[in-house]
C-alpha positions in Angstrom: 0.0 0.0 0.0 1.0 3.5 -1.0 0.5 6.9 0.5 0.5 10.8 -0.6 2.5 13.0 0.8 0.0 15.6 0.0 -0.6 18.6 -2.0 1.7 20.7 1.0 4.3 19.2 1.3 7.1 17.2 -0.8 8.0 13.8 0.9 10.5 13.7 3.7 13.3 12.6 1.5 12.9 16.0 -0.4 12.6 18.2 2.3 14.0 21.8 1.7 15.1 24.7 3.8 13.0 28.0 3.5 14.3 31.4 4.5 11.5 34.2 4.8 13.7 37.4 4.8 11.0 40.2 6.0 11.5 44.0 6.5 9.0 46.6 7.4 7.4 47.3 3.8 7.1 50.2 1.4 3.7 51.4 -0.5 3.3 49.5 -4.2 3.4 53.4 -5.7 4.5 56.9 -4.4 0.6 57.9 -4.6 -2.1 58.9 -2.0 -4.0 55.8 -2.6 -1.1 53.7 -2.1 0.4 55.5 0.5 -3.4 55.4 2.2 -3.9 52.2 2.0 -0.2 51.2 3.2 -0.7 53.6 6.5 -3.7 51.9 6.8 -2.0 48.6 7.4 1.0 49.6 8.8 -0.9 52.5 11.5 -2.8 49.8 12.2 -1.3 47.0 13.7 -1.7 46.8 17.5 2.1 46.0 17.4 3.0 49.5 15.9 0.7 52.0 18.0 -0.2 50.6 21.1 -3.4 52.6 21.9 -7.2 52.0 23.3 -8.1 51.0 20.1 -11.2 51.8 19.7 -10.2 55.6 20.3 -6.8 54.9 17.9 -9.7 53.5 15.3 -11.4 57.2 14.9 -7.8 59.1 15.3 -6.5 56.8 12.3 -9.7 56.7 9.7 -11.1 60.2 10.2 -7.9 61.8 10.7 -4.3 60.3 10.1 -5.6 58.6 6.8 -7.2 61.9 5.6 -4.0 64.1 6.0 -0.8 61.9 5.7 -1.3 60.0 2.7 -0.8 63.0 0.6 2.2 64.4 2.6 4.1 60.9 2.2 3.6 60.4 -1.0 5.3 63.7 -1.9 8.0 62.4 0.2 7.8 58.8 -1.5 8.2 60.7 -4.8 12.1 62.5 -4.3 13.4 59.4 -3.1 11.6 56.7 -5.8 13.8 55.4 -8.6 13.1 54.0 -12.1 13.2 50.2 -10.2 10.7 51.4 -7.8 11.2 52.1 -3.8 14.6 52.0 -2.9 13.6 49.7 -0.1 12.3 47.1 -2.5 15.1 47.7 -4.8 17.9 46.4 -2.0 15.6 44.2 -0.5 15.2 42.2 -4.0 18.5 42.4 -4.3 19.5 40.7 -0.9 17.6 37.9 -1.7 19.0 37.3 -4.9 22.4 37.4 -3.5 21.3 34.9 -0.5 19.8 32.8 -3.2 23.2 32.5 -4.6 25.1 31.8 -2.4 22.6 28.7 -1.1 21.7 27.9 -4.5 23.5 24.5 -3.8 22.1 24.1 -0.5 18.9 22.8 -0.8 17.8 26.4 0.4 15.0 28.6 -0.6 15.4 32.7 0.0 11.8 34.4 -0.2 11.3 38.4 0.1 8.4 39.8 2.2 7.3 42.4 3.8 5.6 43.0 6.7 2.8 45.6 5.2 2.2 45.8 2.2 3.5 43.6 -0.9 4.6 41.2 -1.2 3.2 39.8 1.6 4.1 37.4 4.1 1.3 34.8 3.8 2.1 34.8 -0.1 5.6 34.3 0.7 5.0 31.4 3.2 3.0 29.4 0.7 5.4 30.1 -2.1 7.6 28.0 0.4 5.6 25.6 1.1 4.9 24.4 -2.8 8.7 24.6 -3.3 8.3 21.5 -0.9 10.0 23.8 2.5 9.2 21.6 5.7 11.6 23.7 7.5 11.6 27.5 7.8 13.6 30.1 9.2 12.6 33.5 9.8 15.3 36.3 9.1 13.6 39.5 9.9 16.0 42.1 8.8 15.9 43.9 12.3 19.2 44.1 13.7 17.4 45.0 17.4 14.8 43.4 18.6 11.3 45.4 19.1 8.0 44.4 19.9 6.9 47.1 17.0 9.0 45.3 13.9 9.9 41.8 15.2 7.3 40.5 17.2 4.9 42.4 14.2 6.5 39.4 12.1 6.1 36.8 14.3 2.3 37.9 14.6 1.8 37.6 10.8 3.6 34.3 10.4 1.9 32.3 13.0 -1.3 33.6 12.1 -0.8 32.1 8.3 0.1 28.9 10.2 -2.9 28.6 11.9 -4.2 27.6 8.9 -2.1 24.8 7.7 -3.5 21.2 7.8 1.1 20.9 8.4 2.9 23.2 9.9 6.5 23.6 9.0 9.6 23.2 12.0 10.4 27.1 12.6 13.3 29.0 14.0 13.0 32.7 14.2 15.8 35.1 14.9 15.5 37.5 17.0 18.1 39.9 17.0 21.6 40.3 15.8 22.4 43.6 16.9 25.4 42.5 18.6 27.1 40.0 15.9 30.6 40.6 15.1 29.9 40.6 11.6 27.5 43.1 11.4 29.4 45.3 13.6 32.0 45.0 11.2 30.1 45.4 8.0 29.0 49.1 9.8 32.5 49.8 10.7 33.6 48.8 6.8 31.1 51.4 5.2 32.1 53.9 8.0 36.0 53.8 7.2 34.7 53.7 3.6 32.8 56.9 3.5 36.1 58.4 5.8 38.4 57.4 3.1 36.2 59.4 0.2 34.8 61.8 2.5 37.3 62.6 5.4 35.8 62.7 9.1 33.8 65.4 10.1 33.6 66.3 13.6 30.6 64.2 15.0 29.1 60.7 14.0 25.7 60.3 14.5 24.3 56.9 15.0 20.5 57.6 14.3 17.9 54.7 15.2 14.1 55.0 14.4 12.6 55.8 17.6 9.9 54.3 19.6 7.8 55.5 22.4 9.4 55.4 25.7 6.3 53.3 27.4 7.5 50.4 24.9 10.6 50.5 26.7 9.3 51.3 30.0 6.6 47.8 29.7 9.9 45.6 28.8 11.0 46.5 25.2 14.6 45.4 25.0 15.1 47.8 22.1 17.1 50.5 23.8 19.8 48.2 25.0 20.0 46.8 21.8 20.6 50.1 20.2 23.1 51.3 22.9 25.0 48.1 22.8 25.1 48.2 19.0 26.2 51.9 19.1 29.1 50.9 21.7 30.5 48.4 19.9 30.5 50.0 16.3 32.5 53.1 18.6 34.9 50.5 19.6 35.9 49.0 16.4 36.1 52.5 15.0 37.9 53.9 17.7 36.4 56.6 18.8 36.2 58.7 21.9 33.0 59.7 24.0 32.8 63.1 22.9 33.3 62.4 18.7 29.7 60.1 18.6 26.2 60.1 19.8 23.3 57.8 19.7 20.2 59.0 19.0 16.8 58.0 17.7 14.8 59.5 14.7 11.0 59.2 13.2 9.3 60.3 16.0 5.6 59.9 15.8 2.6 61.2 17.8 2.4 63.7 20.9 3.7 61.2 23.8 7.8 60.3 25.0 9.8 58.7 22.7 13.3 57.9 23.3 16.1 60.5 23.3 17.8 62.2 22.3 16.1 63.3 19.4 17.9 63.0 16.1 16.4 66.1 14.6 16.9 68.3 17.8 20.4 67.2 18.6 21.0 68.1 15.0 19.6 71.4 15.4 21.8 71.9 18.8 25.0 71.4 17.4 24.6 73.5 14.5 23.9 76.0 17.3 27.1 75.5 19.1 29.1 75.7 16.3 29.4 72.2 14.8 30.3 72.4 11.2 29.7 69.0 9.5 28.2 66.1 11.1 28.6 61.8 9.4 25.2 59.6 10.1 24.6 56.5 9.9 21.9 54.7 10.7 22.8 51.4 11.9 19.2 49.6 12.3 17.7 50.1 8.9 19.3 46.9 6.7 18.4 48.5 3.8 17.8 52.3 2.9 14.4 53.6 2.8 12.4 56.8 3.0 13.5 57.5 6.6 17.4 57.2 5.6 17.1 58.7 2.0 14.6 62.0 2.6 14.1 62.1 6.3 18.0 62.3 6.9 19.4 63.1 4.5 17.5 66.0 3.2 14.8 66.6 6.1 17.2 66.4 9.0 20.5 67.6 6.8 18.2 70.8 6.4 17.7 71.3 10.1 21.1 71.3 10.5 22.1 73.6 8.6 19.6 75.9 9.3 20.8 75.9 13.2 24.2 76.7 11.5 26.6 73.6 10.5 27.4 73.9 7.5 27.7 69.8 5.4 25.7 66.8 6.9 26.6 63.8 5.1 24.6 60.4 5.2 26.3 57.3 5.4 24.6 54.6 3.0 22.5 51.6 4.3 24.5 48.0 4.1 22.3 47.6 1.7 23.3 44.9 -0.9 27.2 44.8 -0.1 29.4 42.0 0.1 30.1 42.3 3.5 26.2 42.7 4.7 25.6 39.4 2.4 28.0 37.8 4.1 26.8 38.8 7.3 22.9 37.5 7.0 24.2 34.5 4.7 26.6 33.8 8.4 23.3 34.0 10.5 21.1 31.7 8.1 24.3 29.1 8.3 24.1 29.0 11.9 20.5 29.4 13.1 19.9 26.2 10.3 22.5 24.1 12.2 21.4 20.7 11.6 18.8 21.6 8.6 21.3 22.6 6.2 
């Protein structure tokens, strides 16, 4: 007697490795009624804004949705390329370079995103016909927040719930403190030094979150401090050339500080001419990197009085980045590979 192995899964003998990489998301078109219904999503995820919701409902659909759709999408459209959103455009391309480099493995890279397209559900089930038993989840988070990683974790399991199988998982959590990585940001530091010279500050700007997140357990913080710490060390640099601080702020309540945009605006003020940023938890670049630093906050700075802010690319798509997440899907698959 004979038996399927079902329309799920391949057989046991043919099992293969998936790898969901996931990052935040971008709107399919730099339009109100993409970026409308992208906020939508995105605004609206318990995960993200953690309000009374049925207050947060009103606030978002009769107000937020009405006024910021058109405001991003101007936004959207400086920083949009010929390929599409920068975002997509890297994030495409660090799955294809993944891909590569397991193409002998047995190992399946998919791209999702956590709003918008293309989404994680699709991306799952694209795994699961490619006969995937076992799947990893790379969110492409260096540190851990309730807001980004746990918004994956939400979205993945709920798929899962219904699936007659469900696939062995492994999800990482957080590599904000992987020598690799640390290196990689060093790398395009020196990099930039080499073509640029070293201006007098370095700016390590992470998006911000509220500071009740923090406050109710949120390890997010201490990730960011301990990533900015080490990323000093390897560079070498004293207390007073370097400063952590956090960006995108959203809303009328705490978030953490210091501010990017008003530390920006003090040192211009006291005199500081020209300022390097990087941005060390965004693994790709995206509309917060591309036109919130480098043009919004760059022109707050000057304003206050420096006089050259210059942005220090995402890792992005190089070598060294590749290596980096190809180094993390090697060792959280120990024993799957």
């Amino acid at each position: 007697m004979s038996y399927s192995a079902g329309k799920n899964f391949a057989s046991e003998g043919q099992s293969k490795v998936g790898v969901l990489l996931v990052n935040l998301g971008t709107p399919d078109a730099p339009t109100p009624a993409a970026l409308r219904s992208y906020l939508k999503q995105f605004l609206g995820d318990p995960r993200v804004v953690e309000a009374n919701r049925l207050i947060w409902w009103f606030a978002l659909n009769l107000v937020i949705l009405n006024i910021r759709p058109k405001k991003s999408a101007h936004a959207y459209e400086t920083v949009w390329t010929d390929e599409g959103s920068p975002l997509m455009v890297y994030s495409v391309k660090q799955q294809q370079a993944l891909q590569n480099k397991f193409s002998e493995k047995n190992v399946l890279v998919e791209l999702a995103m956590t709003y918008g397209n293309p989404n994680i559900p699709q991306a799952l089930q694209n795994l699961r016909a490619q006969g995937c038993n076992r799947v990893f989840i790379l969110p492409l988070y260096p540190q851990y927040s309730g807001s980004t990683t746990a918004a994956v974790t939400d979205q993945v399991f709920k798929e899962l719930k219904s699936w007659r199988r469900v696939p062995d998982v492994r999800v990482l959590s957080a590599y904000h403190n992987e020598p690799s990585y640390i290196e990689a940001l060093a790398n395009s530091v020196r990099e930039h030094w080499d073509k640029h010279g070293k201006a007098e500050k370095l700016m390590l700007s992470f998006h911000g979150i509220p500071k009740r997140y923090v406050n109710n357990g949120d390890p997010y913080q201490l990730h960011c401090e301990e990533t900015a710490k080490l990323l000093a060390q390897a560079l070498e640099l004293g207390d007073d050339e370097w400063m952590l601080t956090f960006q995108s702020i959203f809303g009328r309540e705490e978030w953490l500080q210091p501010y990017t945009a008003s530390q920006l605006k003090a040192w211009g003020a006291e005199g500081i001419k020209d300022v390097d940023v990087i941005c060390p938890g965004f693994a790709a670049d995206c509309l917060e990197t591309l036109e919130e630093i480098a043009v919004e906050n760059k022109g707050y700075f000057i304003e206050a009085g420096g006089k050259d802010l210059r942005y220090i690319p995402a890792l992005n798509d190089r070598d060294d980045h590749i290596q980096t997440l190809a180094g993390l899907i090697q060792r959280e698959c120990v024993g799957w590979l």
